[in-house]
C-alpha positions, -999 to 999 in steps of 0.1 A, spaced: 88 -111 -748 75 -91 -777 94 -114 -800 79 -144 -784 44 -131 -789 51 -123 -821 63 -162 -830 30 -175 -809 9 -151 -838 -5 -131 -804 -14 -99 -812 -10 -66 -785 1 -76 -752 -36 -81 -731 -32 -68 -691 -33 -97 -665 -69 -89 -653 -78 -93 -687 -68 -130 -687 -80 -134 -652 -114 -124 -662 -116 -147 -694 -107 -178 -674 -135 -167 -648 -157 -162 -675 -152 -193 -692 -151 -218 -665 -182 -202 -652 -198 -211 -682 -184 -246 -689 -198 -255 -655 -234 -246 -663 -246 -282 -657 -267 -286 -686 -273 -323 -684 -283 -323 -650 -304 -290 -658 -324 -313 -681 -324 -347 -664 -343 -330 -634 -363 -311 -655 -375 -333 -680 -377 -365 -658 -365 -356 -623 -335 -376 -626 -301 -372 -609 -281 -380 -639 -250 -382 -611 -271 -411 -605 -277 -427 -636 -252 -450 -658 -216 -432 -658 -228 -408 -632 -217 -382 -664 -237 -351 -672 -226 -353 -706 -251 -362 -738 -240 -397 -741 -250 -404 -708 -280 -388 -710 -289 -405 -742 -288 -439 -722 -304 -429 -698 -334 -407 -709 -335 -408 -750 -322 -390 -779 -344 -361 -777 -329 -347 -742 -295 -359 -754 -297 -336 -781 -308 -305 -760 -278 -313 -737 -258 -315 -764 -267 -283 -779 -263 -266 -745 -227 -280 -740 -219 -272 -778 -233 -235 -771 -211 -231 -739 -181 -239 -756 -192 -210 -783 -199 -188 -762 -167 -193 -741 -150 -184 -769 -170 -155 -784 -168 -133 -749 -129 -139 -749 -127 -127 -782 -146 -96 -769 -128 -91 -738 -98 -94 -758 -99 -83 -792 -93 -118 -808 -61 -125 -785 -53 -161 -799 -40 -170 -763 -71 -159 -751 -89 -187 -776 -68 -209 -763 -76 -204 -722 -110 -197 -728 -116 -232 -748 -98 -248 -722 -115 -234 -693 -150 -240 -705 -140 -280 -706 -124 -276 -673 -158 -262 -663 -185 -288 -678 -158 -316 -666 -153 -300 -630 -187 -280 -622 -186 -258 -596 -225 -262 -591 -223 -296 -590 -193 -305 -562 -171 -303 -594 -187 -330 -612 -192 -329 -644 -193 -346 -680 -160 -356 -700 -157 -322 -722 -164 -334 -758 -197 -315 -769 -181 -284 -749 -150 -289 -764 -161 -289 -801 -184 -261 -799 -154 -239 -784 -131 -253 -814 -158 -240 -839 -151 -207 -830 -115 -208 -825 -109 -228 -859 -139 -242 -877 -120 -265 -903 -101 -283 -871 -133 -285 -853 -149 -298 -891 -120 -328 -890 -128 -334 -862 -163 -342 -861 -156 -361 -890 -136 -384 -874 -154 -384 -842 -189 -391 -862 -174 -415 -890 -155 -433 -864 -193 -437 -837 -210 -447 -872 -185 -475 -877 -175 -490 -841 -213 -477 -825 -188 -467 -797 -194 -429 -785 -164 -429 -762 -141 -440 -792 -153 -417 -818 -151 -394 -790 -108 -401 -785 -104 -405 -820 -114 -376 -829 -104 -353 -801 -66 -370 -812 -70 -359 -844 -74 -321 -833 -35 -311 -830 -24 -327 -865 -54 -310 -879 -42 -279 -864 -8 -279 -870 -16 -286 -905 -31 -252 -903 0 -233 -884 22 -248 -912 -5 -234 -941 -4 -201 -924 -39 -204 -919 -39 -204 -881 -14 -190 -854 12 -211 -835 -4 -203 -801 -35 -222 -813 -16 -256 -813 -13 -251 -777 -50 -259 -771 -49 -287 -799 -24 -306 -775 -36 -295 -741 -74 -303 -751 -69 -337 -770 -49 -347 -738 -72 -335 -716 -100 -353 -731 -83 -384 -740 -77 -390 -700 -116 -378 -692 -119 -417 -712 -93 -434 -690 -119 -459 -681 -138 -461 -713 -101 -472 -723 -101 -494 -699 -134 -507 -707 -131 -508 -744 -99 -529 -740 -119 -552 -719 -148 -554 -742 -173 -546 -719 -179 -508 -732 -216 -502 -738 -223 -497 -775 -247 -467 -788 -284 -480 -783 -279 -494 -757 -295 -482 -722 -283 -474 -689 -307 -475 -655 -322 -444 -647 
């Protein structure tokens, strides 16, 4: 077991509660449901109710503006952080810890238990908690996510894209010795993870029928 660890790049072996009360911690934050938080407040919308039914920024930006999208995004970006930052503090910077806090803070935006676990797809959420666990994966991947929404004017593909470029990006790192093996575990999990939150995006963006960025959804 110690051996193991020591492969992974995990540092002293953390107590089971200490796990059990990262994943608490982080879920409970991912689910803070900060798109529906400003959809009532700003216009008293039930963003459930409104174009994908996603509490996510690109949802809300269809469907209320850029300037609430950003605020939402922010939010989920700052969950994601923070996620992150009290598992490193719980923990004393266990990498697996990284790893099930990022992972639970998605888990929490995309199944909220405020909202009847409902939720938004994980991106903004998911990049903020990269940031802290290895800012030059979470810079390549913005990159690509950005570039790729700049290009196409397709959120949803920029959004795939560049969550799929996560685990090359951080196995890059594991090979450089710049990050530890466990790491590559949320690289995987999380790219997968978000890649099926798009399943009908996919399926829409085969079709041709995915809205492009500008474009509105009903409130």
């Amino acid at each position: 077991m110690r051996r193991r660890r020591i492969l992974l790049g995990v540092g002293p072996e953390m107590s089971p509660i200490s796990y059990l009360v990262v994943t608490l911690a982080a879920y409970l934050l991912g689910s803070i449901p900060t798109g529906y938080l400003v959809a009532r407040s700003r216009r008293n919308v039930d963003i459930l109710q409104a174009g994908s039914g996603r509490t996510g920024a690109a949802n809300v930006l269809r469907t209320l503006g850029w300037k609430a999208a950003l605020v939402v995004f922010l939010g989920d970006f700052a969950k994601g952080m923070a996620a992150v930052a009290v598992a490193r503090v719980l923990t004393s910077g266990d990498p697996v810890a990284d790893v099930v806090a990022a992972l639970m803070a998605v888990t929490g935006h995309t199944f909220s238990i405020y909202l009847g676990f409902k939720g938004g797809r994980g991106v903004a959420t998911g990049l903020g908690a990269l940031v802290i666990v290895t800012p030059i994966a979470a810079l390549a991947c913005a990159i690509v996510a950005f570039s790729t929404m700049g290009i196409s004017r397709y959120v949803s593909l920029g959004s795939i894209l560049g969550a799929c470029s996560v685990p090359f990006a951080i196995l890059a790192l594991v090979l450089l010795g710049i990050e530890p093996p466990a790491h590559l575990i949320l690289g995987v999990l999380g790219s997968v993870f978000i890649v099926l939150n798009h399943k009908d995006n996919i399926s829409r963006l085969l079709k041709g029928t995915e809205r492009k960025l500008g474009r509105k959804a009903q409130a």
